[in-house]
C-alpha positions, 0 to 999 in steps of 0.5 A: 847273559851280558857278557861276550863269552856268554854270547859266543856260547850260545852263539855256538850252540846255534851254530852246531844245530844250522841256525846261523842266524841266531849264531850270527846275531849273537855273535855280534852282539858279543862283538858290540861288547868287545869289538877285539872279543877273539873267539867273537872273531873266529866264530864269525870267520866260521860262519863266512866260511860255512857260506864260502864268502872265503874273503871274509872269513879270511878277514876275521879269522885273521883279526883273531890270530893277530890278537891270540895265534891259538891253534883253533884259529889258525886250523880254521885260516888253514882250511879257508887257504885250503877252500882258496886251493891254497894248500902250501900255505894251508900246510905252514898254517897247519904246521904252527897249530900243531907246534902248539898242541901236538896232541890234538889228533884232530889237526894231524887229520887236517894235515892229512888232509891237505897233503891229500889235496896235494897229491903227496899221499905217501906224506898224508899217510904218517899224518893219520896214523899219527892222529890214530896213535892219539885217538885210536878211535878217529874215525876219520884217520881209520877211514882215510888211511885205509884210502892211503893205504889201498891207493899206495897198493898195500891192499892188505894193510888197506883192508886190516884198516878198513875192516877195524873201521868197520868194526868200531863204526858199523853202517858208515857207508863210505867204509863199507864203500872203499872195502867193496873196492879194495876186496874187488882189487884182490878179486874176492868178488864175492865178498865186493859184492856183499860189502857193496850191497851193504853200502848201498842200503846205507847210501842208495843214492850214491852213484859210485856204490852202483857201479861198483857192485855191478863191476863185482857182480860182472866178475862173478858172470851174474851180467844181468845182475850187473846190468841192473846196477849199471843203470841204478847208477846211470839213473842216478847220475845220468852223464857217468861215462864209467857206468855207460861203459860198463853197461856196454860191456855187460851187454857184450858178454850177454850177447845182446849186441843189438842193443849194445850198439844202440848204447854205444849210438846214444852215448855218442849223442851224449858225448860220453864215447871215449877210446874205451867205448871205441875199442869195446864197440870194435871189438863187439863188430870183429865178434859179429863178423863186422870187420871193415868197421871192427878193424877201423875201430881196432886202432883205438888201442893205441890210445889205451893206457895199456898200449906199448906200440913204441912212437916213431918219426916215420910215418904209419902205414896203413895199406893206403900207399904202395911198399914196393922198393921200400922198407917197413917196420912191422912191430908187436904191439898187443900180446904174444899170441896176437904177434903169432896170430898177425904174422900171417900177413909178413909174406903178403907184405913182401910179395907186394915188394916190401922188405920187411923189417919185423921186431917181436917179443924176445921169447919169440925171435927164434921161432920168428927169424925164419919167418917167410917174407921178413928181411930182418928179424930183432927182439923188442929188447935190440929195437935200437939195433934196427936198420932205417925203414921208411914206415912203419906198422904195428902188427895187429894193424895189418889186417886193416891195412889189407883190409880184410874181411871174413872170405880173404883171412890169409890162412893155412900154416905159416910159421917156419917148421922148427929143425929136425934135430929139435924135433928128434930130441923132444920125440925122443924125451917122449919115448915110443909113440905107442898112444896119442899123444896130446898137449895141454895147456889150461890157463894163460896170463893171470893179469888178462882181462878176462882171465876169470872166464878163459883159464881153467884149473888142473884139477877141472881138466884133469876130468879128460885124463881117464881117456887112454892117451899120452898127456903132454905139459905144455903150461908154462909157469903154473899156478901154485894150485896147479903146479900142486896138482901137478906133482900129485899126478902121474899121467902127465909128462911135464918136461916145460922146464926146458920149454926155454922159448916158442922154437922149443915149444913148437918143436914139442908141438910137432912130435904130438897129435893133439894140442888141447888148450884154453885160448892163449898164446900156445893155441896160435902157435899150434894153429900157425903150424898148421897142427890139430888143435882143440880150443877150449873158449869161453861163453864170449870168446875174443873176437877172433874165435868169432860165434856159433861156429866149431871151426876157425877162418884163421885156422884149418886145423883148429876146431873149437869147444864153446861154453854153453850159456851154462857158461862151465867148462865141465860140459864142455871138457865131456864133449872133449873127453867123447870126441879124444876117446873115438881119436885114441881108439882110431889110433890104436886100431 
């Protein structure tokens, strides 16, 4: 072996098996032969490269390309300006290799790459599926795409990628990892699960994978499962702020709320505590009935990615000065049933001399316009149309700014009493009242959070419907199974399509007996009007239905039906359908 070509083979061969020096002594032995050996070259910019002395590697790969640009070379200069943070450069780099050989599926995955690096993922994309139609079996561009894919929200396409991934390379962890996630996106918990429990054996270490398969395993209501990886992923990296909150979470919905606060305690001395770990902390406090901290807490929602609470120059009220002779905004600022729920406080607000000025989401402005104590009533949607105020407040702030504990929650009906000659018109559409008369409503907003755990299918409330008794629709837009079962029935009146606003649904409301509803924002209206009202509530309610208790401090005329730790709604519809028969029997008596 005396030439530099025959130096720089070996010197390769070293170099692929990690013995770099053995690569580097031939490599200079090549380079004594031919000190402008061009291969001889690269290869030493690789070997700077693979020990991050990036100048030089630079330096090398350089005096390579000046004596032959060959695409080889200038993909390595792209990487190194890449390692560099570099990246534009990186791409015009790039872009000259791939004017050379436009076939190399390889470069068109470093493109890819770069463009990743660049956050401009909707350009990456192209780059591999270009190198896929080369290389149908690059496993790189199969992976990475499937990655695109999902992050630019075209899950299934995401999935048909990833899922051919697997097929052509079983036991690649970080596949079965992203399919884990996108499978959880489309909430096919159960298959998020099994996919993240197959990662995880091919990678135990990964930190990621644990959490993941937690998060799964806590949609499928198996929290003490869930627990477990949360704290596999902590253990493996100890400072995981994700994992933390998570575990803190699950702690919640176990009901181990003690030690929920002793985690929120220890991630504070960690430094890991963040408005998510405030606001699930509030909301542990406002369940157990804390609520001169809860409500504090509670402000944290403003700094969520979800908060909508428009930003105005005036000043935040929070109850720590007088009102008296001036004017105030009070804005909706969570969801409709909280706006129903906290407008409670308008009349208090008026009686300490305020003039109100209330803003509330479109579908509730007509029911709202009367609302006692409020000077001025608008929709969200004609915000620009407001009078000045002095101050402002978000609705859901009200009951910190009144500071409000368990013994002083303002209750009773509240809500104006929708017109008579609404209330004639739906008793009409009814019919004679020769049953009692019940509504019903079974799911609420599928984009809730805890949708999974408070929303019920027809077909499992349809076990109540054997009760003799008018059953009245009260479901806005149904789901498409629901809407299904629906059709099939012929025991429930379903007039909703002229529910056009909550004036109309709570005139309906005044011509029944009974409503029947899981928690949503027809389960505060009815409350607010002061109407016998039965809740149906998950194992963990929202804080405000509190715990171990049948009746509610916000409103007299609900009662509550809980889950059990059974955590299924079919015992607790039988307990529904026991007490709505002794209901219907009395009326008939």
């Amino acid at each position: 072996m005396s030439t530099a070509a025959a130096f720089c083979e070996a010197g390769l061969a070293h170099f692929q098996a990690g013995r770099h020096l053995d690569a580097k002594a031939c490599y200079q032995k090549a380079l004594g032969i031919d000190a402008e050996h061009t291969d001889a070259q690269h290869l030493m910019g690789l070997l700077h490269l693979e020990a991050r002395q990036y100048n030089d590697a630079l330096e090398w790969i350089v005096r390579a390309i000046r004596r032959a640009p060959k695409p080889e070379y200038l993909a390595s200069f792209a990487t190194v300006l890449q390692q560099h943070g570099r990246c534009d450069e990186a791409l015009n780099v790039l872009d000259k290799a791939i004017q050379l050989r436009r076939d190399d599926s390889g470069l068109w995955c470093q493109r890819g790459d770069i463009l990743i690096q660049l956050a401009r993922l909707d350009q990456a994309l192209p780059s591999f599926q270009r190198a896929l139609k080369l290389n149908p079996h690059h496993h790189d561009a199969l992976y990475k795409s499937g990655i695109l894919l999902h992050k630019l929200g075209r899950i299934e396409e995401a999935l048909a990628r990833l899922d051919e991934s697997d097929r052509r390379f079983p036991d690649h962890a970080p596949t079965l990892r992203t399919r884990a996630w996108v499978l959880y996106g489309l909430k096919r918990y159960e298959e998020s699960a099994t996919e993240g429990a197959r990662a995880h054996r091919l990678d135990p270490g990964n930190a990621d994978i644990c959490n993941n398969l937690g998060l799964a395993l806590r949609r499928l209501r198996r929290n003490e499962e869930a627990l477990a990886w949360f704290e596999k992923a902590i253990a493996l990296q100890p400072r995981f702020a994700d994992a933390f909150d998570n575990r803190l979470v699950a702690l919640f919905h176990l009901h181990r709320f003690d030690e929920l606060f002793a985690l929120s305690d220890r991630m504070a001395s960690l430094g890991l505590s963040n408005e998510v770990t405030a606001w699930n902390v509030s909301l542990a406090q406002l369940l157990t009935g804390n609520f001169e901290a809860g409500w504090l807490g509670h402000q944290t929602r403003s700094k969520l990615p979800s908060s909508k609470y428009p930003r105005f120059p005036q000043p935040m009220w929070l109850g720590g000065e007088s009102v008296e002779g001036r004017t105030i905004l009070i804005a909706a600022d969570e969801g409709l049933g909280d706006t129903i729920h906290f407008a409670r406080y308008i009349p208090l607000l008026a009686a300490r001399g305020a003039r109100v000025l209330l803003a509330v989401q479109d579908p509730l402005h007509r029911l709202m316009s009367d609302l006692d104590g409020a000077s001025v009533c608008v929709p969200m949607s004609a915000m620009g149309t407001l009078p000045d105020f002095d101050l402002h407040c978000p609705i859901s702030s009200l009951p910190l700014a009144f500071k409000t504990r368990l013994d002083t929650i303002p209750s009773g009906p509240y809500l104006p009493s929708p017109p008579d000659s609404r209330v004639r018109a739906w008793d009409s559409r009814l019919g004679p009242r020769t049953r009692l008369r019940v509504g019903l409503v079974w799911s609420g907003d599928p984009s809730h959070v805890n949708d999974e755990t408070r929303s019920i299918p027809l077909r499992t409330l349809t076990r109540i419907l054997d009760v003799d008794a008018t059953f009245v629709s009260l479901q806005k837009a149904p789901r498409p199974s629901d809407a299904a079962v629906l059709r099939e029935r012929n025991d429930i009146v379903d007039l909703t399509a002229d529910l056009t606003d909550f004036a109309e649904t709570a005139a309906l409301i005044r011509c029944l007996d009974l409503v029947i509803t899981v928690d949503t924002s027809v389960a505060h209206l009815a409350g607010a009007l002061g109407r016998p009202t039965w809740i149906l509530l998950p194992w963990t309610p929202d804080y405000r239905w509190l715990l171990d208790r049948t009746d509610s401090p916000w409103y007299p005329s609900v009662r509550l039906f809980r889950q059990i730790e059974t955590r299924d709604y079919e015992s607790v519809l039988d307990r529904v359908r026991d007490e709505l028969r002794v209901l219907a029997a009395a009326f008939g008596a």
